[in-house]
TILO-680899 format. One line per 5 residues: number of its first residue (from 1); for each residue x, y, z of N, C-alpha, C. Coordinates in steps of 0.2 Angstrom, whole numbers, plus 5000, padded with zeros to 4 digits. Atoms other than C-alpha are relative to their C-alpha. Layout:
N
NUM	X/Y/Z/X/Y/Z/X/Y/Z; ...
END
This chain:
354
1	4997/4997/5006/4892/4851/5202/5007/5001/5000; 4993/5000/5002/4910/4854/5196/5003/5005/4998; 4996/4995/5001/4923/4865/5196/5005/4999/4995; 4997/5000/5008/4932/4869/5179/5006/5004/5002; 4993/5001/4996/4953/4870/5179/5002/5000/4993
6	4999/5000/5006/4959/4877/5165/5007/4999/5000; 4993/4999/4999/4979/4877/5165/5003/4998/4994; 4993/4998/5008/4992/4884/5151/4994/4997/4995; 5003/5003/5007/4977/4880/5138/5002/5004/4993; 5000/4998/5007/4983/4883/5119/4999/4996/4995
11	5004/5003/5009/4977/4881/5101/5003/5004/4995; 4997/5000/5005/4984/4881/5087/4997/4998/4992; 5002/5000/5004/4979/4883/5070/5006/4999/4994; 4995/4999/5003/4995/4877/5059/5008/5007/5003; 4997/4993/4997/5005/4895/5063/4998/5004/5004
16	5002/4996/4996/4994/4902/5070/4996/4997/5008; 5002/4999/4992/4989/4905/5089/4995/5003/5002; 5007/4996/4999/4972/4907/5091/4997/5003/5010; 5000/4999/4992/4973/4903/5111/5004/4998/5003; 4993/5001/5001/4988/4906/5119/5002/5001/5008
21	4998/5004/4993/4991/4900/5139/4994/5003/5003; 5006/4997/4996/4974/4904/5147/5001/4996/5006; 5001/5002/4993/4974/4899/5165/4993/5003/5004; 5007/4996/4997/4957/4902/5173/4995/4992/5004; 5004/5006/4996/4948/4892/5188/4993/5004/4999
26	5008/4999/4998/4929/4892/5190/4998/4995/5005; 5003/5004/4995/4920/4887/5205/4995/4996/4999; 5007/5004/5000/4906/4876/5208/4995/5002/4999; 5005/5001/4999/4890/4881/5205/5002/5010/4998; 4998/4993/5005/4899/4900/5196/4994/4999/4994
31	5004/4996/5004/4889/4909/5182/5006/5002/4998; 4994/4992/5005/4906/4915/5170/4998/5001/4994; 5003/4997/5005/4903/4924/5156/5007/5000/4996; 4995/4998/5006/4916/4922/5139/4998/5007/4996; 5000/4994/5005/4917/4939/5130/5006/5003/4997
36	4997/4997/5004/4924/4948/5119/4999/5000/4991; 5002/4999/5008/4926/4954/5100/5000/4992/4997; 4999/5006/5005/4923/4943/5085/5007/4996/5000; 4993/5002/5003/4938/4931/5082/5004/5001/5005; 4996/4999/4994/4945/4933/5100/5003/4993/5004
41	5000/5007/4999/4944/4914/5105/4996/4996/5006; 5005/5005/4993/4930/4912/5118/4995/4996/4997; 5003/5006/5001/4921/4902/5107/5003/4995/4999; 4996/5004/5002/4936/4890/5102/5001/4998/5008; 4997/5002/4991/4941/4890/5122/4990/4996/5000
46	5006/5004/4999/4923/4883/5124/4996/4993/4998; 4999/5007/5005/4924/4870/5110/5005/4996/5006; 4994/5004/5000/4939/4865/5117/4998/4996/5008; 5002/5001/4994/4932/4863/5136/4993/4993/5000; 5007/5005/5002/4916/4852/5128/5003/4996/4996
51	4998/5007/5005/4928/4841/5117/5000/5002/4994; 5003/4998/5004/4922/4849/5103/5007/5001/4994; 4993/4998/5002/4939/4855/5099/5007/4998/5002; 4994/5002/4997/4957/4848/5102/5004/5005/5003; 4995/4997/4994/4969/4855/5116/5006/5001/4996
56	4995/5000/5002/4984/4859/5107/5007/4998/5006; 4997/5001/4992/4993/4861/5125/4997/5001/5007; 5003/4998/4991/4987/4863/5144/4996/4994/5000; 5005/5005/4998/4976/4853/5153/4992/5004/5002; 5008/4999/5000/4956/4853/5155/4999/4997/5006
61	5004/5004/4994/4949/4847/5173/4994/5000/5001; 5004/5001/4997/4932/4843/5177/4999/4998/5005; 5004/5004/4995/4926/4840/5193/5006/4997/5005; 4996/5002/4998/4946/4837/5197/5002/4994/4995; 4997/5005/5007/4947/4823/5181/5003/5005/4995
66	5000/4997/5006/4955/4827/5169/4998/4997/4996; 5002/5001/5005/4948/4828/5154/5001/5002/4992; 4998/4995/5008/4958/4835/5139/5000/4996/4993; 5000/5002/5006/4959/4822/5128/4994/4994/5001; 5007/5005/5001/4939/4813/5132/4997/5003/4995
71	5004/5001/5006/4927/4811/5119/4995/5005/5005; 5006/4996/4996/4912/4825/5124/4998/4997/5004; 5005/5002/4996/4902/4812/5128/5001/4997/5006; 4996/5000/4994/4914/4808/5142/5002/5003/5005; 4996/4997/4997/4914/4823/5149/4996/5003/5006
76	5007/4999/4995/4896/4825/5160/4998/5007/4998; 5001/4993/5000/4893/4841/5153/4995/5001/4993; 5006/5000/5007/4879/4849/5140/5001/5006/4998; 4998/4993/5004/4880/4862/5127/4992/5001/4996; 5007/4999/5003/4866/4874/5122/5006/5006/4993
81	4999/4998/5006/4871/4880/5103/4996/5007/4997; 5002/4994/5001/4868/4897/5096/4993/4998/4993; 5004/5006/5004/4858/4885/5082/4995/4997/5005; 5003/5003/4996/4842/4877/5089/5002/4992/5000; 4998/5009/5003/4847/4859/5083/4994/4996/5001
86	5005/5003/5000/4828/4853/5086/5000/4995/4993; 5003/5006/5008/4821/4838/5076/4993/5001/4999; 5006/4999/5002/4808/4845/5068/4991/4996/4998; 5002/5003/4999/4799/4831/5067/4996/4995/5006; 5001/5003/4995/4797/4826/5084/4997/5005/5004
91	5003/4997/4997/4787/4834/5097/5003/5006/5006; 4993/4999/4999/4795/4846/5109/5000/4996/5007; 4998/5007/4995/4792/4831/5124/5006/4996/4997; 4994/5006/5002/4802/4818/5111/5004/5004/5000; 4993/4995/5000/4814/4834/5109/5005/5000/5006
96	4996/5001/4994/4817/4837/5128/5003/4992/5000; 4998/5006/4998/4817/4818/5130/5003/4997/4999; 4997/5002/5004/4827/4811/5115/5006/4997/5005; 4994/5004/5000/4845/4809/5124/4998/4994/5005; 4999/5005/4996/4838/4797/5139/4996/4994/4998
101	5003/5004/5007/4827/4789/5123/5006/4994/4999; 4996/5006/5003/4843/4784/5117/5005/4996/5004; 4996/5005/4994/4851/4779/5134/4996/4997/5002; 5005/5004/4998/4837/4768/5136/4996/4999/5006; 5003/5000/4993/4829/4774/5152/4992/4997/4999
106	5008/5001/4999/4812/4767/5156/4994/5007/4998; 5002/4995/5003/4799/4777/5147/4995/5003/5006; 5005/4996/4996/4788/4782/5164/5006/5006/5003; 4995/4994/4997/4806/4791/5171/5003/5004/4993; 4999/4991/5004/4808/4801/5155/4994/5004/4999
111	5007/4995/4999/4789/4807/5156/4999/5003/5003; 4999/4999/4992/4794/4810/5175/5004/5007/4999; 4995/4995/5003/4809/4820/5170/4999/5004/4994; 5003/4994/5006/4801/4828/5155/4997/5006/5003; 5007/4997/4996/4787/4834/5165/5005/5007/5004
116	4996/4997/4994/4800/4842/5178/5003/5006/4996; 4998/4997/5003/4810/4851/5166/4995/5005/4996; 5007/4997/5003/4793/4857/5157/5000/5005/5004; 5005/4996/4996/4788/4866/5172/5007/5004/5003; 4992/4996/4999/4807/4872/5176/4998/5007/4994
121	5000/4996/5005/4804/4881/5159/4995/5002/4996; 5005/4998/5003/4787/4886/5158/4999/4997/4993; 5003/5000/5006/4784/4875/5143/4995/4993/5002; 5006/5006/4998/4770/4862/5151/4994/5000/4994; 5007/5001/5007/4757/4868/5137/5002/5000/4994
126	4997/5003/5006/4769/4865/5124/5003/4995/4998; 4996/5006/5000/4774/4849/5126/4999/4995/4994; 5002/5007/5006/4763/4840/5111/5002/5006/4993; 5000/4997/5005/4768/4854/5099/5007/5000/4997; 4994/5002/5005/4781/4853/5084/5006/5006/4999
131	4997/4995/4999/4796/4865/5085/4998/5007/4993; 5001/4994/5004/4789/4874/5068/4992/5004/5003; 5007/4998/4997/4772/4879/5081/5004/5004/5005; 4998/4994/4997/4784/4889/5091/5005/5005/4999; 4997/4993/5002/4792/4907/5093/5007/4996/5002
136	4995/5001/4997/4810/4909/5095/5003/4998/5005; 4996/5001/4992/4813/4910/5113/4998/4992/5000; 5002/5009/4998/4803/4894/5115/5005/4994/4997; 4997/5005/5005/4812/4884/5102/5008/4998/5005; 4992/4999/4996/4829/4890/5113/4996/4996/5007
141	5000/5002/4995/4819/4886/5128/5001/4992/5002; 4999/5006/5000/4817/4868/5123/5007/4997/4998; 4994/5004/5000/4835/4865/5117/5005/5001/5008; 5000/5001/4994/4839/4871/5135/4998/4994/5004; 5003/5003/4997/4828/4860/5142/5004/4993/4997
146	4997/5006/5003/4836/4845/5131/5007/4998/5003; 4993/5001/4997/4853/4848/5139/4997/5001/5008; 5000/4999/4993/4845/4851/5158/4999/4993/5001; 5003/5005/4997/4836/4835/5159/5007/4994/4999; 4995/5003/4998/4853/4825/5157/5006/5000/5006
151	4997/4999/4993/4859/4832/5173/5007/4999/5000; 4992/5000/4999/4876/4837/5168/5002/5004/5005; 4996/5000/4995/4891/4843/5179/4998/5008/4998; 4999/4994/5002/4892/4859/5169/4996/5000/4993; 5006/4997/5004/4881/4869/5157/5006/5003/4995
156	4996/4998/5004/4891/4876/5142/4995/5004/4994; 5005/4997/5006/4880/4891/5131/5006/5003/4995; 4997/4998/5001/4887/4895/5117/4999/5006/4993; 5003/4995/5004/4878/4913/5109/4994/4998/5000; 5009/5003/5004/4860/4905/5111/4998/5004/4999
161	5007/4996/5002/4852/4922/5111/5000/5005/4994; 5001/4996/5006/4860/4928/5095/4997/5002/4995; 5006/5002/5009/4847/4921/5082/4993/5006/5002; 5005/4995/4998/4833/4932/5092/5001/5007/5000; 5000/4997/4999/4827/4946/5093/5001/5006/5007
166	4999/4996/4995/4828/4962/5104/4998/4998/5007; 5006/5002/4994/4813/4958/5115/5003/4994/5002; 5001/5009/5000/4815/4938/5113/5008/5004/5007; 4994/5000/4996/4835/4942/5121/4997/5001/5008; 5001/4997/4995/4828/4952/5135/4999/4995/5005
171	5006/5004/4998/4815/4940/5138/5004/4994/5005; 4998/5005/5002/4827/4925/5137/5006/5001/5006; 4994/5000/4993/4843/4932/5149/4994/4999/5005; 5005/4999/4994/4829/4934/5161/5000/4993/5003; 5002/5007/5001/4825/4915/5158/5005/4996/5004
176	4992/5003/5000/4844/4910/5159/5001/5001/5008; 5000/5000/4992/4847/4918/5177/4997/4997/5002; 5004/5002/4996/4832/4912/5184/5000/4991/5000; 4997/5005/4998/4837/4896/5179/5006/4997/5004; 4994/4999/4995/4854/4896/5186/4998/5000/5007
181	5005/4998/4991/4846/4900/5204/4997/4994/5000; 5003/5006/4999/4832/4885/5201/5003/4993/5001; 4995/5008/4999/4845/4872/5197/5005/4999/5005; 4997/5003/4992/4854/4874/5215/5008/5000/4998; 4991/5000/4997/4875/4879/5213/5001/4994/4990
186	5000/5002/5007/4874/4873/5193/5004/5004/4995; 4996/4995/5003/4889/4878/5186/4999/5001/4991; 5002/4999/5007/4887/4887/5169/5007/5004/4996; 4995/4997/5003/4900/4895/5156/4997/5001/4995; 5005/4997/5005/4892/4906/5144/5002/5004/4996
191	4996/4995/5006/4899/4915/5127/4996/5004/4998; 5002/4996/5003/4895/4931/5121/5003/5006/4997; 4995/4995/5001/4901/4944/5111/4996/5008/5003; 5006/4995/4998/4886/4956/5119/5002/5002/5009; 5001/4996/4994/4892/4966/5135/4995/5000/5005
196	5009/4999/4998/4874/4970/5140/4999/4993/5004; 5002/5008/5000/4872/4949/5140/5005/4998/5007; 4994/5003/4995/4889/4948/5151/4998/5001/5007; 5000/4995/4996/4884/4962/5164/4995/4996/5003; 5006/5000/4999/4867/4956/5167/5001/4991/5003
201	4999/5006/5000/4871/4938/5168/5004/4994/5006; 4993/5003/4998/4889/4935/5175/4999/4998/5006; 4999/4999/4995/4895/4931/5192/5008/5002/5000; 4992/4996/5003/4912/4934/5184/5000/5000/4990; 4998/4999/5008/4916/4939/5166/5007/4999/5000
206	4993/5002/5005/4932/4933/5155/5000/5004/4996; 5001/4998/5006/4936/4945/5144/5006/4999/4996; 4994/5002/5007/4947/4939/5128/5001/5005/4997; 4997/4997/5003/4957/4948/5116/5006/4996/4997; 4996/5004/5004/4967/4939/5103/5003/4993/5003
211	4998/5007/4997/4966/4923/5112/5003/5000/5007; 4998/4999/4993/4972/4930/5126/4993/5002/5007; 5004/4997/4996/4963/4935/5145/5001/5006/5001; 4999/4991/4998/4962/4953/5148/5001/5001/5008; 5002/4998/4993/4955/4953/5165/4994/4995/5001
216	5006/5007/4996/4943/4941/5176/4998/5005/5007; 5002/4997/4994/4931/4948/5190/4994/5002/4999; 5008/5001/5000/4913/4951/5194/4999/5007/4995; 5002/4994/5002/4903/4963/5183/5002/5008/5002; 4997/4992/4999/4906/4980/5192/5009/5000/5002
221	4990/4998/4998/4924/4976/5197/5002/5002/4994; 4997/4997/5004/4928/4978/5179/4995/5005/4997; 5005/4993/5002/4916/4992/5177/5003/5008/5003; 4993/4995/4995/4926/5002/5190/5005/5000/5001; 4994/5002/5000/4940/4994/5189/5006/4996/4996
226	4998/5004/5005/4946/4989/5173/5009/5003/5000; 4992/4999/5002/4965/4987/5169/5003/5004/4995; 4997/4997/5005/4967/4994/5154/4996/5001/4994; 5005/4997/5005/4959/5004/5138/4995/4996/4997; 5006/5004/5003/4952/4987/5130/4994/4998/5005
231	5005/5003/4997/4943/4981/5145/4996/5006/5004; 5004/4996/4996/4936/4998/5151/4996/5002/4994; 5005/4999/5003/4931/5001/5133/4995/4996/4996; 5005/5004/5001/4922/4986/5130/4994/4998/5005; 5007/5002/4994/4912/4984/5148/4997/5008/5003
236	5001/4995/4998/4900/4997/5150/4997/5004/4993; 5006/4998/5009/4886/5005/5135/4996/5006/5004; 4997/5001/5006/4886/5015/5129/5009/5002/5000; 4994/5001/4997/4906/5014/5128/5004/5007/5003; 4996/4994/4997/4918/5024/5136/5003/5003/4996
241	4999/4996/5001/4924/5039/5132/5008/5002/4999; 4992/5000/4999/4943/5041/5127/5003/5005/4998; 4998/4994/5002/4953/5059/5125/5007/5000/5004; 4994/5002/4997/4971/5062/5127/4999/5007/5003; 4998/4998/4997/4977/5070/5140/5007/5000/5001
246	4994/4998/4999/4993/5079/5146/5002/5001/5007; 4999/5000/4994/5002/5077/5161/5003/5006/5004; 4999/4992/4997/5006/5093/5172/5004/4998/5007; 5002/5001/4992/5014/5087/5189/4999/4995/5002; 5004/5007/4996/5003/5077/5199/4992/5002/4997
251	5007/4999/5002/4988/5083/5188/5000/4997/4991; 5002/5004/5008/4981/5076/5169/4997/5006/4996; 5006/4996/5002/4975/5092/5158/4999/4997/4992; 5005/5003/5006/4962/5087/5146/5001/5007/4994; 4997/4993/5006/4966/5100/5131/4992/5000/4996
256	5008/4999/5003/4947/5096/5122/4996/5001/5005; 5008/4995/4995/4938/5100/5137/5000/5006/5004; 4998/4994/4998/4943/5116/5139/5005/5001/5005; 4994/4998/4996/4959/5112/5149/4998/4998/5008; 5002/5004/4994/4949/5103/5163/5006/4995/5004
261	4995/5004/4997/4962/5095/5175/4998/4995/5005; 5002/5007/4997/4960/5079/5184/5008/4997/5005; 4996/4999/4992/4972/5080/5202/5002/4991/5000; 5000/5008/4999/4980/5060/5203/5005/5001/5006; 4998/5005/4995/4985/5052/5218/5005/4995/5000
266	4998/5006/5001/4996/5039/5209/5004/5004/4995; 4993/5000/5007/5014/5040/5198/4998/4999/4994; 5002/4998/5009/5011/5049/5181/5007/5001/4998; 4994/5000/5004/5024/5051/5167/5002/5007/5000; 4998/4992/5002/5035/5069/5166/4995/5003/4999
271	5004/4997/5004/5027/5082/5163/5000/5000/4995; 5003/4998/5006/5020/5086/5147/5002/4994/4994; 5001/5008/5004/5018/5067/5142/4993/5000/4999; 5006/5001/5002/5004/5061/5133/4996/4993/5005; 5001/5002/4997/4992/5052/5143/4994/4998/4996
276	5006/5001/5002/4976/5043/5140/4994/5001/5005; 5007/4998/4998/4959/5050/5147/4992/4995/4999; 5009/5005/5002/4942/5039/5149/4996/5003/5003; 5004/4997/4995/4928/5046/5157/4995/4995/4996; 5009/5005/5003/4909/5035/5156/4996/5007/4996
281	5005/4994/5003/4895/5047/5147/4995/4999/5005; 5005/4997/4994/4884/5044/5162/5004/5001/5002; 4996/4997/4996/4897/5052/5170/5002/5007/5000; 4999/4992/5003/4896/5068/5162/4995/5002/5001; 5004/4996/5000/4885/5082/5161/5001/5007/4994
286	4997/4996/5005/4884/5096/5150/4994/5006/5005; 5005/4994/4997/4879/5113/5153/5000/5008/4994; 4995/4995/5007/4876/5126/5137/5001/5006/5003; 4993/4994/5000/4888/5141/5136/5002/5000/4995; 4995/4999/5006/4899/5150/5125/5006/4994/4999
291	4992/5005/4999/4913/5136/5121/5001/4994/4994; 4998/5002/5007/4922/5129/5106/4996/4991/4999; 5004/5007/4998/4912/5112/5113/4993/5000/4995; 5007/4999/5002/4897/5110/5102/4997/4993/4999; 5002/5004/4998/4884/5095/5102/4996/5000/4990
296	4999/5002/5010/4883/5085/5082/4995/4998/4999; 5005/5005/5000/4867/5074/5087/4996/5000/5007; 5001/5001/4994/4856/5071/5101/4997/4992/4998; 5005/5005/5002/4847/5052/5101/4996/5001/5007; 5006/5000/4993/4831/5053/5113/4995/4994/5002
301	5003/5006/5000/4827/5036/5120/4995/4998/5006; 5004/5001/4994/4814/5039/5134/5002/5005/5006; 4998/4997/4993/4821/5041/5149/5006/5001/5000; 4994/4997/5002/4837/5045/5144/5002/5004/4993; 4998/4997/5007/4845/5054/5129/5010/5000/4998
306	4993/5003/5004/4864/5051/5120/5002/5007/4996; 4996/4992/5003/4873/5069/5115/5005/4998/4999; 4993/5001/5003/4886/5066/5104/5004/5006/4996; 4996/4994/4999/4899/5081/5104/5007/5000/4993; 4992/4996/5002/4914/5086/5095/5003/5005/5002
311	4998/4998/4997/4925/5093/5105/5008/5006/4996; 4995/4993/5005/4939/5110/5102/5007/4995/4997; 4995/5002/5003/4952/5096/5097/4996/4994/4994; 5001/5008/5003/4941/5085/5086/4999/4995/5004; 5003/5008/4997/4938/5072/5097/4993/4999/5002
316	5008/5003/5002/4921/5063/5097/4998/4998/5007; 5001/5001/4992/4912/5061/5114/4993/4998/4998; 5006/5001/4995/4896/5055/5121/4998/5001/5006; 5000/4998/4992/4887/5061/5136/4993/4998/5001; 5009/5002/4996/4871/5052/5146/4996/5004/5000
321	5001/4992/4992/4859/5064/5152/4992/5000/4998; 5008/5003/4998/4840/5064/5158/4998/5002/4991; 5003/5001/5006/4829/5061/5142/4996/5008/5001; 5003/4993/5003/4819/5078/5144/5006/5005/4998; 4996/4996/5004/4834/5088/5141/5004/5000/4996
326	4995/4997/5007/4839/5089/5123/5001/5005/5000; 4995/4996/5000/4851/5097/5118/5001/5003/4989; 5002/5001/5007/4848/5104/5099/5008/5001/4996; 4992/4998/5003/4863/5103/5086/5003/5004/4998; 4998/4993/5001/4875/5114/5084/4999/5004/5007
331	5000/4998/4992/4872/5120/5103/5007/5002/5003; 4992/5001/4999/4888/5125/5111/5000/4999/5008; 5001/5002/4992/4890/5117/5129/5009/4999/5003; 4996/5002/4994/4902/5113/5143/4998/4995/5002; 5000/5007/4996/4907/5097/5151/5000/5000/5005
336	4999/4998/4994/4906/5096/5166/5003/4992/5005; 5000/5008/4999/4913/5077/5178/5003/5002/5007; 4997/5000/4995/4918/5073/5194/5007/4997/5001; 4994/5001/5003/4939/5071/5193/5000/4994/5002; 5001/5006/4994/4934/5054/5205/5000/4997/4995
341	5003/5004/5004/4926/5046/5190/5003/4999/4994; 4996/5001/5003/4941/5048/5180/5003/4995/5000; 4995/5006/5000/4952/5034/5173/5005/5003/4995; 4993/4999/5005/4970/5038/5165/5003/4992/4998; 5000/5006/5004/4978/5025/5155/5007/5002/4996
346	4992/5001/5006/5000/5023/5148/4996/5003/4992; 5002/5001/5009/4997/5030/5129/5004/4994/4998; 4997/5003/5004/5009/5018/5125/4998/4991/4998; 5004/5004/5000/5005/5002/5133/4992/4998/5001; 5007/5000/4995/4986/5006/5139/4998/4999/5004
351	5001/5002/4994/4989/5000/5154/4998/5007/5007; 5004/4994/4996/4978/5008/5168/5006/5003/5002; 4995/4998/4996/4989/5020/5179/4997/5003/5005; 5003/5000/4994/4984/5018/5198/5005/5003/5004
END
């Protein structure tokens, strides 16, 4: 398999700058995950990495070749599309088997190779069946299988588990790691704008922001250890919790949480500068009392439950907390957190402050 080499890549749309110097290695036989909001440019970096898309600047490596200005099909690599792109007409045996159909392999080694791939991806009893005789996942499962059986360098997804359902997703990332793992150091590069998808997935996550990288690093590194407001408040569901804070010294006080103060180890701004505050909502607790804190909503989803607050400054909060204890509306509670678990953040630029 093959490691991907991205350097100074930018695009251009006329005036505008959709990606704007990305520099990012990926190793061999990596799981990375693209994310970010709509219209950030993980999906255009992903075009642009499959051919799909011209480079405006930077170079692209494969494997150590470059390959910024090949044709896709010169680039060893397979792309699974948020679209199934099945031929309806054809089975989903000719489906998997199509491309080595058209590179005129001998018809007993694509029977050979179909079979393999089938049983890779639990679809061995669906082989003589037409893509309008199966469910969602399966449909996705056979465009997978379409792109495994040409044994490329690198695997490129890009949104496949949009078009599905709740369940079908679940079902479906489930699928995807366990492929990953089966195929032996198979390097993959996967878009999503879905957190959930990244976390559960990655080996590292990219998170984009107007064409730019925000941060690069495994799942919980940026869960613990995110740089800055956008990427602590996009990884991590339900999201993080942000309130301004005042600097005091060597402490933070929180003004909507009843003046709760949070002791830092690290160079804050003058006193009585504005500060930004994050805290997770599993990170909270609440406990009712007298206190201008009152609770707007509760959602009860099992095993957990979702208290949604407004606080004595107006600020809007979330708090985790075991599913038997609701908390009914209109309640007045206390917050309660460990100052550990706190994250301060520049108001000005966002940027974390260690």
């Amino acid at each position: 398999m093959a490691q991907v080499h991205l350097k100074e890549i930018r695009k251009s749309f006329g005036a505008v700058d959709v990606i704007q110097g990305v520099d990012l290695e990926i190793d061999k036989g990596e799981f990375v995950v693209f994310v970010g909001p709509s219209g950030c440019g993980k999906s255009t970096m992903l075009r642009m990495i499959s051919g799909l898309e011209d480079v405006t600047d930077g170079t692209i490596s494969i494997g150590g070749r470059d390959v910024t200005h090949l044709a896709p099909s010169k680039r060893d690599l397979a792309m699974v599309f948020q679209s199934y792109a099945l031929f309806p007409h054809l089975t989903v045996a000719e489906n998997i088997g199509f491309g080595l159909k058209l590179a005129k392999t001998p018809k007993g080694e694509i029977q050979r190779r179909v079979s393999e791939v089938a049983a890779t991806l639990q679809l061995e009893s669906l082989l003589d069946r037409t893509p309008r005789q199966l469910s969602g996942g399966q449909r996705q499962r056979v465009a997978i299988g379409r792109s495994i059986i040409r044994n490329p360098r690198v695997f490129l997804f890009d949104e496949p588990l949009s078009n599905l359902d709740a369940a079908l997703r679940v079902q479906m990332r489930l699928e995807i790691a366990r492929l990953h793992k089966s195929l032996q150091d198979v390097t993959m590069i996967y878009v999503t704008h879905d957190q959930v998808e990244a976390m559960t997935l990655a080996d590292r996550i990219v998170v984009f922001r107007a064409g730019q990288v925000e941060q690069v690093g495994s799942p919980m590194e940026l869960y613990r250890d995110p740089d800055n407001v956008f990427v602590a408040g996009f990884i991590g569901s339900p999201a993080m919790n942000f309130m301004k804070g005042i600097t005091e010294g060597a402490e933070v006080r929180i003004p909507g949480l009843g003046d709760a103060t949070i002791p830092c180890n690290f160079a804050l701004p003058p006193s009585g500068a504005e500060v930004i505050v994050g805290l997770r909502p599993e990170h909270l607790s609440l406990r009712s009392a007298s206190s201008p804190i009152t609770v707007d909503i509760s959602e009860q989803l099992g095993g957990v439950a979702y208290d949604y607050l407004h606080t004595s400054t107006g600020e809007r909060i979330v708090v985790e907390t075991d599913g038997l204890d609701i908390k009914p509306a209109g309640e007045q509670v206390i917050v309660e957190f460990n100052p550990a678990d706190a994250f301060v953040f520049d108001a000005s630029s966002e940027l974390r402050l260690r």
